[in-house]
N, C-alpha and C positions, 0 to 999 in steps of 0.2 A: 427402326430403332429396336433393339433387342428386350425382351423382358426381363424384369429382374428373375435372378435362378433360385429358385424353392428352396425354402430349410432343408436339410437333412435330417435332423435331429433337434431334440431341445436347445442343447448349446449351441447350433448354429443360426437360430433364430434368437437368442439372444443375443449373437454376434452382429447380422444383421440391426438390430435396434440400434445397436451401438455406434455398427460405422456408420450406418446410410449416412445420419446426418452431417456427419463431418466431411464425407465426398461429394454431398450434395452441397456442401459451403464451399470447396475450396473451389469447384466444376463454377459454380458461379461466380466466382472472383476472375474466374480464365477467360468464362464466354461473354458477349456485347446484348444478351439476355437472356428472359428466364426460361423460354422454350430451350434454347441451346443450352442453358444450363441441365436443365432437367435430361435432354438426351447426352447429353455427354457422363453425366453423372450415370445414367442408368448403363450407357456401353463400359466407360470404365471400372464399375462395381463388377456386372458379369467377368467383367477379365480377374479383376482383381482376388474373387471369390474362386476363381479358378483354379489361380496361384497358391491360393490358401489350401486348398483342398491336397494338390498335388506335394505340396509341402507338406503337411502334415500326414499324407499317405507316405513319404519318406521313397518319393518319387522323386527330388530335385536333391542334387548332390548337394555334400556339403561334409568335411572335415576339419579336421586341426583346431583349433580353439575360436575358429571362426562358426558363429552360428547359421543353422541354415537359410533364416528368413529374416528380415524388419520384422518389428510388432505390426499389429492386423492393422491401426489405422494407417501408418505411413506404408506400406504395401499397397493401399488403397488410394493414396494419395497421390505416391508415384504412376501408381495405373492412370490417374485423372491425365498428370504431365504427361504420361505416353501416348497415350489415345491424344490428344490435342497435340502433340504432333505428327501423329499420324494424320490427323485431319489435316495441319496443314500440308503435309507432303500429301493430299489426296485432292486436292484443290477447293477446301472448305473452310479456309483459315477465314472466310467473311466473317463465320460464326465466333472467330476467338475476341479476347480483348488485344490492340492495337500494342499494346504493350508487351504482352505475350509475345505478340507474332514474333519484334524485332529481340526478341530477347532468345526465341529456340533460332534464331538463326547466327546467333553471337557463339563466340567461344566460349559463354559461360555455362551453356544449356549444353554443350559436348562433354563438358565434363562430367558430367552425371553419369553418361550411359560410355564414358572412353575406358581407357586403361586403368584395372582396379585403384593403383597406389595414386593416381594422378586425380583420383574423386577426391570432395571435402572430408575433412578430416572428421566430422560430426557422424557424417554416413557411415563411414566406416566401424570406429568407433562404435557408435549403436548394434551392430553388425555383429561385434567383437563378443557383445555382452550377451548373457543365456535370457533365452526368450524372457523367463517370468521377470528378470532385471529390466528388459527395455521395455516390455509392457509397464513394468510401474513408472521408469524415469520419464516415459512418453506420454502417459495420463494423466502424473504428479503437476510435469512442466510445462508438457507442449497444451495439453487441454486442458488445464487450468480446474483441472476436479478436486475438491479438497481431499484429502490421507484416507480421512472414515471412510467413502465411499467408493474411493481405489482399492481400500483394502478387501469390503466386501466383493468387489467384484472379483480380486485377483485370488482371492480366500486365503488372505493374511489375517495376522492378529493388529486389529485395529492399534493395540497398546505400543505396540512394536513396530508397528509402520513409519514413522519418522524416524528412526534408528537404520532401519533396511534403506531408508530411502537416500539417507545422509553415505552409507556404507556404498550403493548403487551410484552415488556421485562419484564417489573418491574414483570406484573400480573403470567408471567413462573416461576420468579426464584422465586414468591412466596409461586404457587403451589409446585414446585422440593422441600421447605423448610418445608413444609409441608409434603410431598411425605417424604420427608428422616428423620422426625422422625416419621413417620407412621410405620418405616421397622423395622424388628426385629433387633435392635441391641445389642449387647453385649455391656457391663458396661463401657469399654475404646471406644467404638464410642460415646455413648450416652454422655462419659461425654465432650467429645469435638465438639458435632453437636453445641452448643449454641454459641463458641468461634468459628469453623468455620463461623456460620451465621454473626455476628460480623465482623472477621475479611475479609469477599469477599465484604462486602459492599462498603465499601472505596478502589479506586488505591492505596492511600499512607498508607494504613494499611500495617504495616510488619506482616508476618509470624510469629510466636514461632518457634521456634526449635523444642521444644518436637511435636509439631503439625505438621510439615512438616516431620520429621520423621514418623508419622504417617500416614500420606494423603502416602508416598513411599511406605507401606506397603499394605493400604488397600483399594481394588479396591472400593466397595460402598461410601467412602467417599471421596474419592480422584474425582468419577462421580459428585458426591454431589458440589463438590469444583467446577467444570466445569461449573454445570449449576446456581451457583450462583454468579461467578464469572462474570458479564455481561460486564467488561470493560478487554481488554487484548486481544481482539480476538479469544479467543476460544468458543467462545458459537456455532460457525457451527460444531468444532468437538464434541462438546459435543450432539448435535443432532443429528449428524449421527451414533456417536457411540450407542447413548444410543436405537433408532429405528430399525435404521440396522445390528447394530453390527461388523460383518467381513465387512473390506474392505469399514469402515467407511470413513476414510481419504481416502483413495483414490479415492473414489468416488464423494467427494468434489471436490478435485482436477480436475476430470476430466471437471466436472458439470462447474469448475471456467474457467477454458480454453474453454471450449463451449461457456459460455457467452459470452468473449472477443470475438471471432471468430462470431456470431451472432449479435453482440453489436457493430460492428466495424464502422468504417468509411462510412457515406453513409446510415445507419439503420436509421428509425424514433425511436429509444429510449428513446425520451425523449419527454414532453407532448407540444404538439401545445401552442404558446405565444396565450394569449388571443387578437383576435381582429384580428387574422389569418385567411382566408376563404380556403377549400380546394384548391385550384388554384396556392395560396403562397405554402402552405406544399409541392406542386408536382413539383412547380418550383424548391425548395430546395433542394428537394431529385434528381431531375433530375442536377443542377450541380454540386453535390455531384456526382454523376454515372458519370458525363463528365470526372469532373476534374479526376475522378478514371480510366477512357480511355484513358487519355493525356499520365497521369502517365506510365499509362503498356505500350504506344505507344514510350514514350520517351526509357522507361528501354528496350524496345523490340529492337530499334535504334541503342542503346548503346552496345545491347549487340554484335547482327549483326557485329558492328564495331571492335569490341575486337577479336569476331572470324576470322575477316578476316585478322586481324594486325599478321606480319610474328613472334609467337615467337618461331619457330621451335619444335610446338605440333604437335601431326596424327591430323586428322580430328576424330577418334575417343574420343580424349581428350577431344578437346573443345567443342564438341556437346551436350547438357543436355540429361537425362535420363529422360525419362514419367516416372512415377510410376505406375507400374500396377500391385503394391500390395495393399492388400487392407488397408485404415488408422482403427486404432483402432473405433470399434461402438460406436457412438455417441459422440466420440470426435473431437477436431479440428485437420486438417489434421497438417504439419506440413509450418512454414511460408512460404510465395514467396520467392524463393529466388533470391537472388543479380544475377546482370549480371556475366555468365561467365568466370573465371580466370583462370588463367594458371597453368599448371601441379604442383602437388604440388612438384614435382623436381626441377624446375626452377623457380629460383625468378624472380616476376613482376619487369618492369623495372620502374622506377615513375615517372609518367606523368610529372616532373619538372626538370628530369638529363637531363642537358646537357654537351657538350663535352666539357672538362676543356682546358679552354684558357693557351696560351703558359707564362709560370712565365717571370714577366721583368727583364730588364738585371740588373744580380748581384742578383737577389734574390733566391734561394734556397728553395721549398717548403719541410715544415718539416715532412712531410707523405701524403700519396695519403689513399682518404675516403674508407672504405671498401665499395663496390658495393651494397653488401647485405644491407648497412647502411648508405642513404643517408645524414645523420644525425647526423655525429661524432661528438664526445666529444669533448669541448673543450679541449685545450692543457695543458698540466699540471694535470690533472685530470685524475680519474681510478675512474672503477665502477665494481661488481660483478656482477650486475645488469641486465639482456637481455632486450635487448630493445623493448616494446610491437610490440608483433607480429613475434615477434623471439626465438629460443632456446637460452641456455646458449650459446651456440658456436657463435653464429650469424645469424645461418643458419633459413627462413623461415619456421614459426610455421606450421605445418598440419593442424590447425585449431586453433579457439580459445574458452574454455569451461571457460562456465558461473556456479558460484555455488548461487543458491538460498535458502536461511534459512526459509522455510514457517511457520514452529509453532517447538515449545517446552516444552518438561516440562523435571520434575527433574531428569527421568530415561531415555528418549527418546527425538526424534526430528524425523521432517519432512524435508526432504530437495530434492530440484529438481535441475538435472543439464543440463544445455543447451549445446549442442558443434556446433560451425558453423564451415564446412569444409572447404578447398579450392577445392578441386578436388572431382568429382562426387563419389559415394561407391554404388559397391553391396551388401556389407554386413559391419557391423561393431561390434568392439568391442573399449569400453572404460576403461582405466584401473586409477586406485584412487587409494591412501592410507587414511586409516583415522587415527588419531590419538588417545591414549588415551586412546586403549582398548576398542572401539567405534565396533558395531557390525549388520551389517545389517540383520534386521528380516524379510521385505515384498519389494517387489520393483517393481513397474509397468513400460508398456513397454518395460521392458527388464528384462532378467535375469541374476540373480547375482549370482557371487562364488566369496566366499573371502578365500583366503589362511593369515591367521595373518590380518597384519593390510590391505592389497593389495585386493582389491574391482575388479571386472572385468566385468562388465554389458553388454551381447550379444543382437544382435539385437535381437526384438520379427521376426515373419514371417512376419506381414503386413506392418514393416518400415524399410526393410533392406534397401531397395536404396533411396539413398539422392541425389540430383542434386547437381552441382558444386556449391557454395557460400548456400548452402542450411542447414538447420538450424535439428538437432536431440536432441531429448528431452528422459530423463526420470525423474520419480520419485521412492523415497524410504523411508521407515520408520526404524529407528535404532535405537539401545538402545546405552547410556551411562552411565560411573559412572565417575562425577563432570563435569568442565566446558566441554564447547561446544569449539571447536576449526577446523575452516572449513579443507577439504582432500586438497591436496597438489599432487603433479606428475602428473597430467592427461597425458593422450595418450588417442591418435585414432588410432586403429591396430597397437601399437607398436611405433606409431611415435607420437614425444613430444609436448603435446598443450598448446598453452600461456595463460594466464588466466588473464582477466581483475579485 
């Protein structure tokens, strides 16, 4: 396995900080684990860095208004897909992911590396634009960094950074428009690219029918659509798809959840007020770090005190679990979690019951509260209804799963689901129905098996154990035919999760 190749210089050690991680995210989405992730990431960095070097020595041709390279991370990116197939044509595809494998042996993984005009319209496009443009439309959209801190890297003026960036969109989707009647089309594209261009310009443009029938059918214009489309939110999947290809979306995804985790509470992300001397900035950031000490000192207090409170758990129960597997590469681990709670056998008792005082004389109370249910119905009234945080019966959720809609279009969606437990897991399994004949194609950090409509998502190996009140996540990509309508039944291992 090759070593990574030394800085040259300052700036190319800053360069390094920036890609590793992102080649070592997407290398791990490719390979069946993390050792193979880690050598494929470090082979294809050395290539990719190579590339870089010899471009920018003005060693790799390049004229006309086409520029000479991608920006540095999809260069890197691409290196990850080249090397992983090279592995498989070397007879190492064991190391890939299964999905991978049968996807570079498709026509769709040819089109990358075929005849220029016959690549995705996105790629080229990108391509089209002068390096400092696709470095910002790449950082802005595909990795999810907010403006301030794109600007300082790119050495823009923070003020003016959304102006350039808005100006960098128009200049894409007018290369892609170009790009997409460049391509060899047949008689029924060509006569709808003009009426496409048309109709992505404007949000409140409707569709044609006959034309959205179309776009369902035919991958080049349906891309086309993506990267003209600049309002709607899909212009990062249309750049990952059309660069990277496999494992587009979810490598967004990951990229998006790294930022937040990097970006969080306490970062300097965004640019110094004018009129600020270093002094104020460290002050800033230093009660920003306190108040984040108070914080975990207080939740650390709280929880101390839960554990010692008699609710008749082992000492096993209520003790949290280290994780000492490892979190998915280059992603964010999974959140802090909450103090604490009690067995998910045993309901909490709530911090506000107290012992019902004796009825006065002559009165007759007309029911005692259920326990589980601090909070009865008023009288007179029925509901089908469980009350958040409960099964149908009454009885204390195992947890409660969050359903997330991230993007869509007319045959597919993206969608992520959150579950926060009560009680610590070695291992887990989530079970869903979807409805509608809905079918899941790709699914990260966890693997899926659907029987019909019944969805079943296993832990990966690096996130089976979650702490008590601790928070598991995945994502998946799925095909439909007509509306969208979210899954319904969640479980954790079998037992029933409430859903907000």
């Amino acid at each position: 396995m090759p070593d990574l190749p030394s800085p040259q210089d300052a700036a190319e050690a800053a360069l390094f900080s920036e890609c590793w991680d992102a080649a070592l995210s997407y290398a791990d989405l490719c390979t069946a684990g993390s050792a193979a992730a880690a050598e494929l990431a470090r082979e294809a960095f050395a290539q990719g860095i190579r590339e870089l070097r010899e471009t920018e020595s003005g060693t790799v041709r390049g004229h006309g208004r086409r520029s000479t390279r991608l920006p540095r991370i999809p260069v890197l990116l691409t290196a990850v897909r080249g090397t992983a197939a090279a592995w498989e044509e070397a007879g190492q595809g064991h190391k890939l992911d299964p999905d991978l494998r049968l996807w570079l042996h498709s026509g769709q993984a040819a089109r990358y590396t075929g005849p220029p005009l016959e690549r995705p319209v996105a790629l080229r496009g990108l391509r089209d634009l002068q390096p400092a443009d696709a470095e910002l439309l790449w950082l802005a959209e595909a990795e999810s960094l907010p403006l301030p801190l794109v600007a300082r890297r790119l050495g823009l003026d923070p003020a003016t950074a959304a102006s350039e960036l808005a100006q960098v969109g128009r200049l894409f989707r007018d290369r892609c428009h170009r790009n997409h009647l460049d391509s060899p089309l047949d008689a029924e594209c060509r006569s709808y690219a003009r009426l496409l261009d048309a109709v992505t310009r404007s949000p409140a443009a409707d569709t044609p029918d006959d034309l959205s029938r179309h776009l369902a059918t035919c991958v080049p214009c349906a891309e086309a659509a993506a990267c003209l489309r600049l309002h709607g939110g899909g212009l990062p999947g249309a750049l990952a798809g059309g660069v990277i290809g496999w494992g587009g979306l979810a490598y967004l995804e990951r990229r998006r959840r790294a930022a937040e985790v990097r970006l969080g509470a306490g970062r300097p992300d965004r640019p110094d007020p004018d009129g600020d001397g270093p002094a104020d900035g460290t002050a800033r950031t230093s009660v920003a770090r306190h108040g984040l000490l108070i914080a975990a000192l207080l939740v650390s207090l709280l929880a101390l005190a839960v554990s010692l409170m008699p609710f008749g758990d082992t000492a096993d129960e209520s003790v949290e679990r280290p994780d000492a597997d490892r979190q998915p590469v280059a992603d964010p681990g999974p959140s802090l979690p909450s103090a604490p709670t009690a067995s998910p056998d045993t309901p909490s008792p709530s911090p506000s019951a107290k012992p019902s005082a004796k009825p006065s004389a002559g009165h007759t109370p007309e029911r005692t509260p259920d326990r589980g249910n601090p909070d009865p119905e008023p009288q007179g009234t029925s509901s089908a209804t469980a009350a958040p945080g409960t099964t149908a019966r009454g009885e204390p959720a195992a947890c409660h799963a969050d359903y997330d809609l991230v993007n869509q279009w007319p045959d597919g969606f993206q969608a992520t689901v959150t579950v926060t437990t009560r009680g610590p897991l070695d291992s887990w399994r989530v079970g869903f129905a979807l409805p509608d004949g809905q079918r899941v194609t790709q699914m990260w950090d966890a693997s899926p098996d659907q029987d019909g409509s019944r969805v079943t998502a296993t832990a990966a190996d690096y996130n089976k154990a979650v702490a008590a009140g601790g928070k598991l996540a995945f994502g998946f990509l799925a095909s439909r035919d007509g509306a969208h309508h979210p899954p319904s039944g969640f479980t954790l291992n079998g037992r029933a999760c409430a859903t907000v």
